[in-house]
C-alpha positions in Angstrom: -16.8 209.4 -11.5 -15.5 210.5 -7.9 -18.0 208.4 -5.7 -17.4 210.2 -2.8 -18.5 213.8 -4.4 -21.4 211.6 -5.2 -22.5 210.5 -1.6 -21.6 214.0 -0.6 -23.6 215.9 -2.8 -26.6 213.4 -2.1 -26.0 214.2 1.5 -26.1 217.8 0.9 -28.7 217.4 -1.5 -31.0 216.1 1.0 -30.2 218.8 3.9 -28.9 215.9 6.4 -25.3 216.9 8.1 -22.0 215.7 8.5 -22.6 214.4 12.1 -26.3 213.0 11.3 -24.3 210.8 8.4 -21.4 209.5 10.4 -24.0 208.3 13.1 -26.4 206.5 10.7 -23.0 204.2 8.9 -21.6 204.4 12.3 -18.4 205.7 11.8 -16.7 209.0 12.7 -17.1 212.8 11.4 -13.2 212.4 10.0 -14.5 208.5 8.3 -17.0 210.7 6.4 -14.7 213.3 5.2 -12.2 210.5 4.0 -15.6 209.4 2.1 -15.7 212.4 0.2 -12.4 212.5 -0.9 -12.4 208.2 -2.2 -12.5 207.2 -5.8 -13.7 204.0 -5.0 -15.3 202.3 -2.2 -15.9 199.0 -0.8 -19.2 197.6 -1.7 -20.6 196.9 1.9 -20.2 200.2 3.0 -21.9 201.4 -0.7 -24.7 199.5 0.4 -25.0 200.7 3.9 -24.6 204.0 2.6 -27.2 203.4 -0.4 -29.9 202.4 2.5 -28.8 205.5 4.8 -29.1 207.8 2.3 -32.3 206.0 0.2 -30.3 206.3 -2.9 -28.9 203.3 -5.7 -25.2 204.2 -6.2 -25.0 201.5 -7.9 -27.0 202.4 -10.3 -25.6 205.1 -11.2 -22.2 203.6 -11.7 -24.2 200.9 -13.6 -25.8 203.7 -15.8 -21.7 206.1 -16.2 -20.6 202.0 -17.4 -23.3 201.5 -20.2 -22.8 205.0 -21.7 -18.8 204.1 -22.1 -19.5 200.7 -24.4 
């Protein structure tokens, strides 16, 4: 699970743009398109992100480790 694609399609998802994003973690356009493209990510910036975008990443990373047990 390529957390990125998931920020990016919950940003898409909910019609907001690249610009509005990079303003609201306070970071630049180019920060957000690095985003995209991570694997993994630091859990501050998860949870600033989570907040911006009113969505529990962590959940769903929680939820992708209890279907591999």
């Amino acid at each position: 699970m390529k957390v990125g694609q998931l920020i990016r399609q919950k940003l898409l998802e909910d019609g907001r743009t690249v610009t509005w994003f990079a303003t609201q973690i306070c970071c630049t356009r180019t920060h957000v398109y690095k985003i995209f493209d991570k694997t993994d990510i630091d859990t501050g910036l998860l949870m600033r992100i989570s907040r911006v975008l009113k969505h529990d990443f962590f959940k769903d990373f929680s939820r992708e480790f209890s279907k591999k047990k």
